[in-house]
Wavefront OBJ file of the C-alpha trace (Angstrom):
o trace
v 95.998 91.461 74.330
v 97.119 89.672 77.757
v 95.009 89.320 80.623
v 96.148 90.186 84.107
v 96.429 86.980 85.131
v 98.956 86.148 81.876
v 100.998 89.588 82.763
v 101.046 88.504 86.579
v 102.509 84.946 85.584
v 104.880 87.031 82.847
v 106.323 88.706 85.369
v 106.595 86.124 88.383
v 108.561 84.065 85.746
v 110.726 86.608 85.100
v 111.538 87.647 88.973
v 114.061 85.904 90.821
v 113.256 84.099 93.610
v 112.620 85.628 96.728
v 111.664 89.035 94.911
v 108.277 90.226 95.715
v 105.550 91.315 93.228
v 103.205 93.862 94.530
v 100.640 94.661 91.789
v 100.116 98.828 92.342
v 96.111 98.941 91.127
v 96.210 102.855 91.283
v 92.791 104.327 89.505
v 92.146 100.768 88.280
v 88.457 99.578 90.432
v 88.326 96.673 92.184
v 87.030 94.509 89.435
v 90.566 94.800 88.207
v 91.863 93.381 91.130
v 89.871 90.596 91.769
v 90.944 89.052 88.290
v 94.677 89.424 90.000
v 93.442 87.524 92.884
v 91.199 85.126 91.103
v 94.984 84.385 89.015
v 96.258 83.386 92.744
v 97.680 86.956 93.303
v 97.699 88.121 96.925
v 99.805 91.404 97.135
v 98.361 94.471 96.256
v 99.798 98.439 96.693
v 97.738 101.652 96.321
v 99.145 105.022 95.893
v 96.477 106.800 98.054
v 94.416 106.334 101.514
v 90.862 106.857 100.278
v 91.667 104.227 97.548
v 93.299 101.388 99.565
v 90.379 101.950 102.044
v 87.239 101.682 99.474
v 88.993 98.443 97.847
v 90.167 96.592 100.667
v 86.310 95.771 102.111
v 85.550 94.652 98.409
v 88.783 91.890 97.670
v 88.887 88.949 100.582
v 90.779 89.061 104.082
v 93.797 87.297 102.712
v 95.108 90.511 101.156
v 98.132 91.800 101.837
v 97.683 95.621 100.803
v 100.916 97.662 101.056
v 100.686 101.111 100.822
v 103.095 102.971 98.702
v 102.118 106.447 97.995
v 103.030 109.954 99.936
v 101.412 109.470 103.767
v 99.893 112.419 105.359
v 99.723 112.569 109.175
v 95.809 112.884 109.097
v 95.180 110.050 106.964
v 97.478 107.679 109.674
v 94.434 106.506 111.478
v 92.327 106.085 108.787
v 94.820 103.971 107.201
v 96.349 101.453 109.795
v 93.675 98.965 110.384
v 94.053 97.874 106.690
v 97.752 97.529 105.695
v 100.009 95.007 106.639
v 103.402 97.101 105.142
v 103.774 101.187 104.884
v 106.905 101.738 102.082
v 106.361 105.268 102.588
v 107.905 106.512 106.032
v 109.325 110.009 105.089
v 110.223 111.176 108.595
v 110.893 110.213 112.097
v 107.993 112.450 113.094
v 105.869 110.172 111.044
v 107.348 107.055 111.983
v 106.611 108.165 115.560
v 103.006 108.711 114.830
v 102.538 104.602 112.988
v 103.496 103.398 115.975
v 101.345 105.418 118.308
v 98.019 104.942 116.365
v 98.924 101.284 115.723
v 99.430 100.978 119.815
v 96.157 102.448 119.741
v 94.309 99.766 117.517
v 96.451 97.106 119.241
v 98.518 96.322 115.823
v 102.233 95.862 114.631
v 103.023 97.478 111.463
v 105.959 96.902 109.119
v 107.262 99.963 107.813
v 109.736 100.683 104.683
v 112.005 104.006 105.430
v 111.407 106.121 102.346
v 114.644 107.488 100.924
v 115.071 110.063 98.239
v 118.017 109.418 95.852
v 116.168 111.155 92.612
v 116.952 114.117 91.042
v 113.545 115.214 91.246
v 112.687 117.358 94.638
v 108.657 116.392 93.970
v 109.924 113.056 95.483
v 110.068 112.847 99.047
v 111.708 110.761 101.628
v 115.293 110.621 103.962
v 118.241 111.941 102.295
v 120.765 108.715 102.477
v 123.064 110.889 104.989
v 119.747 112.092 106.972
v 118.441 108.372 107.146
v 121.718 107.440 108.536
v 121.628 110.066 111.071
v 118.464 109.545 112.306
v 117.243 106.146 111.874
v 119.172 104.844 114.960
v 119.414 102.251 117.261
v 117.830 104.300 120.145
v 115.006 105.648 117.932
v 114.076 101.784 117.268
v 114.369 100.707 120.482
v 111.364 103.517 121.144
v 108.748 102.360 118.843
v 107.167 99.558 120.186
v 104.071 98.920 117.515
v 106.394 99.106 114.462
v 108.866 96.951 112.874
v 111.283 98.578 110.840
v 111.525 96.193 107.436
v 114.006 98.008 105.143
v 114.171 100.936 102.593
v 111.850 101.977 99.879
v 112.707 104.448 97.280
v 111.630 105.868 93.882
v 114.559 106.716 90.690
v 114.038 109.583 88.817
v 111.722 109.674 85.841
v 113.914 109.096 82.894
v 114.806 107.074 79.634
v 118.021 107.155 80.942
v 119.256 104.046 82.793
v 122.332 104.991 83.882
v 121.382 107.320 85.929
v 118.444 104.680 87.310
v 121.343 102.681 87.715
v 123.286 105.192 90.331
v 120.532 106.193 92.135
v 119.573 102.370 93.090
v 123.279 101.731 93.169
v 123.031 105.029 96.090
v 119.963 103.414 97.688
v 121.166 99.742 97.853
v 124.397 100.927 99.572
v 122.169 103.266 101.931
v 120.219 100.081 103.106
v 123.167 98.186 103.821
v 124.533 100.786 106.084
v 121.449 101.075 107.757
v 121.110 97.328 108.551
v 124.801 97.145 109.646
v 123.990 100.184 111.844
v 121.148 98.949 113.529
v 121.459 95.336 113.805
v 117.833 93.856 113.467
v 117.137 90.735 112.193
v 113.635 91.671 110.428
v 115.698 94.997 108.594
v 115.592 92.765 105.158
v 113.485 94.829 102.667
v 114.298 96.824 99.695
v 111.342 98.106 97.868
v 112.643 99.521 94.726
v 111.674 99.383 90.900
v 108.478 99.831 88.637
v 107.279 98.671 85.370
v 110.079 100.764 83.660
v 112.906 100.103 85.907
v 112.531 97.181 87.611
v 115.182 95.046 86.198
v 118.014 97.905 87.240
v 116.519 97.349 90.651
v 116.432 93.672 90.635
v 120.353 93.751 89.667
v 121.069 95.925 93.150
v 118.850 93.701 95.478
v 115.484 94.884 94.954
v 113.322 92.368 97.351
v 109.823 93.650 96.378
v 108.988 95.317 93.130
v 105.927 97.927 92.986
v 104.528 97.220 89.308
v 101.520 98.581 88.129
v 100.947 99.164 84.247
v 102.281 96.022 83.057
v 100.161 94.161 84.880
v 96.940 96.241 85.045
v 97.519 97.963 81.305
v 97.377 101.919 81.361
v 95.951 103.578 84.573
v 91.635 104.159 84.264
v 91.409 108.154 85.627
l 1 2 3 4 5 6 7 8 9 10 11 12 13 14 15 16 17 18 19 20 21 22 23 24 25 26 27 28 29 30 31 32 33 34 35 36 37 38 39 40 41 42 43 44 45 46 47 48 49 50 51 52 53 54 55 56 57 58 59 60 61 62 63 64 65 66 67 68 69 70 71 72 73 74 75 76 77 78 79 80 81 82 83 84 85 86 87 88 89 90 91 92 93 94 95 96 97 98 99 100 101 102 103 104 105 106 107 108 109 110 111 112 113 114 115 116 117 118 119 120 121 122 123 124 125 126 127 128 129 130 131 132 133 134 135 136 137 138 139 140 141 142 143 144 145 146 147 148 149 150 151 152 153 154 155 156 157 158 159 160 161 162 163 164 165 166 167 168 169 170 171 172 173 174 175 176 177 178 179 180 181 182 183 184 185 186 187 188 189 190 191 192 193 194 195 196 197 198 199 200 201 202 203 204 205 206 207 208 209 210 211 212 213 214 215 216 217 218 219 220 221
């Protein structure tokens, strides 16, 4: 059976340059993790608060811990003096609040505009026509604590690829009129793709890839 370290260097060889692997440790302890780092892995991405905030005080300060999952306003301030990258901005109100609570702490977050392009409502994020709408100039010019990176979405659950294949098709073109729209030099991100998908996301510009059970093996509940 491969070790993590053999699956990280699997996949790195596999990604084109200049695509990011962030190894998603969900349920998977610490222990887990450090073998990634010990293999000269640096980026990890956790699906929930509690669990990004137990494991970063137990891997070294050279992290880079991305969070990924669905964010809830009351876990913003909990959250922010950890991560260096949010994927999961689902609406202005709670882009608004990232950049408050990081003016608080004195920080500058990157943040990843979630859209939703899958055919499952359980997903959440922008709509592409709402993200065009209302991720605007004027609303960047407001936020002073965040920097607006790029998109992040999530394609539906399904064997079938063609339909992966739309919705990243839908996503990629969303991200381009976004970063026509707004004109920022740092709006260069698109977080898209898992261990079942990744390579359809890879094809339509993926720049960071969120993988999770091919490196860690199934998820430890």
């Amino acid at each position: 059976m491969p070790t993590i370290a053999q699956n990280i260097a699997d996949l790195a060889a596999r990604l084109p340059q200049g695509v990011r692997l962030i190894a998603v440790s969900k349920f998977h302890p610490a222990e887990r993790l450090r073998e990634a780092y010990d293999a000269g892995h640096r980026l990890f991405g956790e699906n929930r608060v509690q669990e990004l905030v137990a494991k970063a005080p137990q891997l070294p300060d050279d992290v880079e811990w991305h969070f990924i999952g669905h964010l809830q306003r009351n876990k913003v301030r909990q959250l922010l003096p950890h991560v260096a990258m949010i994927h999961s901005v689902h609406s202005v109100e709670l882009l608004r609040l990232i950049d408050k609570e990081a003016a608080r702490i004195g920080r500058a977050i990157d943040v990843l505009i979630e859209l939703h392009v899958a055919q499952e409502m359980t997903k959440s994020g922008f709509a592409p026509d709402e993200a065009l709408s209302e991720i605007t100039p004027e609303l960047v010019s407001s936020l002073a604590n965040v920097r607006l990176r790029g998109v992040m979405t999530m394609a539906t659950f399904t064997d079938d690829m063609e339909q992966v294949e739309r919705e990243f098709t839908l996503a990629q073109a969303t991200f381009e009129q976004l970063k026509d729209g707004l004109q920022l030099p740092s709006f260069d991100q698109l977080s898209m793709g898992m261990s079942d998908d990744w390579p359809v996301a890879v094809r339509h510009g993926s720049t960071m890839v969120r993988i999770g059970t091919d490196i860690f093996g199934p998820r430890e509940y």
